[in-house]
C-alpha positions as CSV (number, residue, x, y, z in Angstrom):
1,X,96.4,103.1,112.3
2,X,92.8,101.7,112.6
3,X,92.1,98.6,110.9
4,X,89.3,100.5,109.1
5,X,91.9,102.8,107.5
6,X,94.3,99.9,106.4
7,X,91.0,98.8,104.2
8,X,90.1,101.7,102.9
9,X,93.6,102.4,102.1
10,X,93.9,99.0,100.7
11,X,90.5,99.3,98.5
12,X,91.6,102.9,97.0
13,X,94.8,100.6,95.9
14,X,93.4,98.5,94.3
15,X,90.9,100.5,92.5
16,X,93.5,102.8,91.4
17,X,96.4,102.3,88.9
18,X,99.1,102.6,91.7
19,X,101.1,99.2,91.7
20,X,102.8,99.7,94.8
21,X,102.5,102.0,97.8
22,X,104.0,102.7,101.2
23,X,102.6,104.7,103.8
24,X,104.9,105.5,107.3
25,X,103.5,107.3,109.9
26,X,104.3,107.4,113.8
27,X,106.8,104.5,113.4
28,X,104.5,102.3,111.4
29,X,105.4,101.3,107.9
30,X,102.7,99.8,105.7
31,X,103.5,98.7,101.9
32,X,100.9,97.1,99.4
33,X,101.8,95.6,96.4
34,X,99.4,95.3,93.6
35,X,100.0,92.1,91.2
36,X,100.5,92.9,87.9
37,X,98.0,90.3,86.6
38,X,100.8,88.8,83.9
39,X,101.2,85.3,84.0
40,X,104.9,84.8,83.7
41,X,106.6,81.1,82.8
42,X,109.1,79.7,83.9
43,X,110.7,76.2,81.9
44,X,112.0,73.0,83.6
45,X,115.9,74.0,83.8
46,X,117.1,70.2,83.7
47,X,114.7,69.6,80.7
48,X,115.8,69.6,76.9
49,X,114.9,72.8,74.5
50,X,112.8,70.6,72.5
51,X,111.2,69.2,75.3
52,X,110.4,72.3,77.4
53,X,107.3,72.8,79.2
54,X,105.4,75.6,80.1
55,X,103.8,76.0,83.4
56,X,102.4,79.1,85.1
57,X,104.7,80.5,87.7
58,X,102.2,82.8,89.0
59,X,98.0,83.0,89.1
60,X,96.5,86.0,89.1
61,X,94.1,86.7,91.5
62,X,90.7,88.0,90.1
63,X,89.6,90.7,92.9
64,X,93.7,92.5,91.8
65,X,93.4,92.4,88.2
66,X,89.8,94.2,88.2
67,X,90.8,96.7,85.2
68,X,89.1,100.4,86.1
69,X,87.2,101.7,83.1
70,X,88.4,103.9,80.7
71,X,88.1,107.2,80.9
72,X,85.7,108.6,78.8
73,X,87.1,110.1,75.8
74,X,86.2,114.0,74.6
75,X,83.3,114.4,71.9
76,X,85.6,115.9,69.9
77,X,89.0,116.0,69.7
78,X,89.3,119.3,67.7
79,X,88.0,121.1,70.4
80,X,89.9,119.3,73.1
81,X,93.0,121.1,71.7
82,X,91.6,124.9,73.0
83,X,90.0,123.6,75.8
84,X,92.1,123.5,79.3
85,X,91.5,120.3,81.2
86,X,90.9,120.5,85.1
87,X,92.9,117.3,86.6
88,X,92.5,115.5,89.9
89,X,95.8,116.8,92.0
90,X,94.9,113.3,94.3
91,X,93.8,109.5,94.2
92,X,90.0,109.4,95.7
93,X,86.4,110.0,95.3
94,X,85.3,112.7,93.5
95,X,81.9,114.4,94.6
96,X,79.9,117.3,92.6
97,X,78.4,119.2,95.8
98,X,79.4,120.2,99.6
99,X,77.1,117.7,100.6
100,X,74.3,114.9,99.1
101,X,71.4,117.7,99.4
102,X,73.2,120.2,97.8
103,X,73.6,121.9,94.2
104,X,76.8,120.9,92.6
105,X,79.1,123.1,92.2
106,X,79.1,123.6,88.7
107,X,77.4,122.2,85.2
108,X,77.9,122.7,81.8
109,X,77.8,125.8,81.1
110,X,78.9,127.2,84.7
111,X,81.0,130.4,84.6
112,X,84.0,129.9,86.7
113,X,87.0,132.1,88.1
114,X,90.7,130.8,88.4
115,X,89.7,130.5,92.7
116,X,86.1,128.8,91.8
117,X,86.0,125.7,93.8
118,X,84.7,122.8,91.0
119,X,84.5,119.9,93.4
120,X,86.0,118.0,96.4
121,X,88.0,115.0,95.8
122,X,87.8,113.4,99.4
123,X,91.3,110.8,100.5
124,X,91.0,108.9,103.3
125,X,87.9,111.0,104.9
126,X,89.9,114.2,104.3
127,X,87.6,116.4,101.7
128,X,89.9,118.6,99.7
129,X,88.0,121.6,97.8
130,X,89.4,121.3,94.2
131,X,89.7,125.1,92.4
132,X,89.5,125.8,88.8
133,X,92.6,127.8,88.5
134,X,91.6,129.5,85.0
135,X,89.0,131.8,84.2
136,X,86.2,130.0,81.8
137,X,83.4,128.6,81.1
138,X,82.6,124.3,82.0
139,X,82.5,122.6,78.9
140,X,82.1,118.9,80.5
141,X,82.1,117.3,83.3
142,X,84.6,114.5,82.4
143,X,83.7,112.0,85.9
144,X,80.8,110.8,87.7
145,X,79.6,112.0,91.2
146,X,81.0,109.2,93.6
147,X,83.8,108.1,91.4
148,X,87.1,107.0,92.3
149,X,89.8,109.2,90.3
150,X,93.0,108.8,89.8
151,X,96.1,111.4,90.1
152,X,95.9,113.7,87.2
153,X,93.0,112.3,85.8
154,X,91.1,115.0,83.3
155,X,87.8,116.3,85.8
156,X,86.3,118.8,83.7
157,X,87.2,120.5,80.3
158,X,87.3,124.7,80.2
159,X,86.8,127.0,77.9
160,X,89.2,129.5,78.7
161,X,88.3,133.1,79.1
């Protein structure tokens, strides 16, 4: 495995909500660990309860605890509850078109068919065409182009046909 791949692997980690992962692969094992960004305590065990003290077993390092933003929530959540949500089947970067030139796939408003291709989610430079699998119309577009996503993360709201 090329160095460039362990930090590309090791930045999707950390952007991500995975707390730990382990990749294997030709005989290589390679396991990150996220920390949780608690600060746990820990008393003096000699020390009487009324005199204990407090210290900080463990400090948080500020590049790990970097929370991702919130997804954005659904205008409104009446709808949300006929509409059929489009989820990211991968961790990764989510792109609207083939290519930076090109029209996105789809808009609001796109017409789509249950083998439509809606995007490409690309993982560690593999670019993985994402279908619609229901019939519909796009509602919204849930994610900006170039964003990471997470596994299962709503993409896009339908309007099923």
């Amino acid at each position: 495995m090329k160095v460039q791949e362990i930090r590309e692997l090791i930045k999707l980690v950390d952007q991500s909500g995975i707390e730990e992962f382990v990749f294997e692969s030709a005989g290589s094992k390679l396991k990150m660990k996220k920390s949780t960004g608690t600060t746990t305590y820990a008393a003096a065990p000699e020390a009487p309860a009324s005199a204990v003290q407090l210290t900080p077993a463990v400090q948080p390092t500020a590049s790990i605890i970097q929370e991702a933003p919130a997804p954005e929530a659904p205008k409104a959540a009446a709808e949300d509850s006929n509409l059929h949500k489009i989820t990211s089947p991968m961790v990764g970067t989510y792109y609207q078109s083939p290519s930076p030139d090109a029209e996105a796939y789809v808009k609001p408003g796109s017409k789509i068919k249950s083998d439509s291709v809606v995007c490409i989610v690309e993982a560690m430079k593999l670019f993985n065409e994402i279908e619609a699998e229901v019939d519909g119309e796009i509602v919204e577009i849930l994610v900006k182009d170039g964003q990471l996503v997470e596994y299962g993360q709503p993409l896009f709201l339908v309007k099923p046909e």
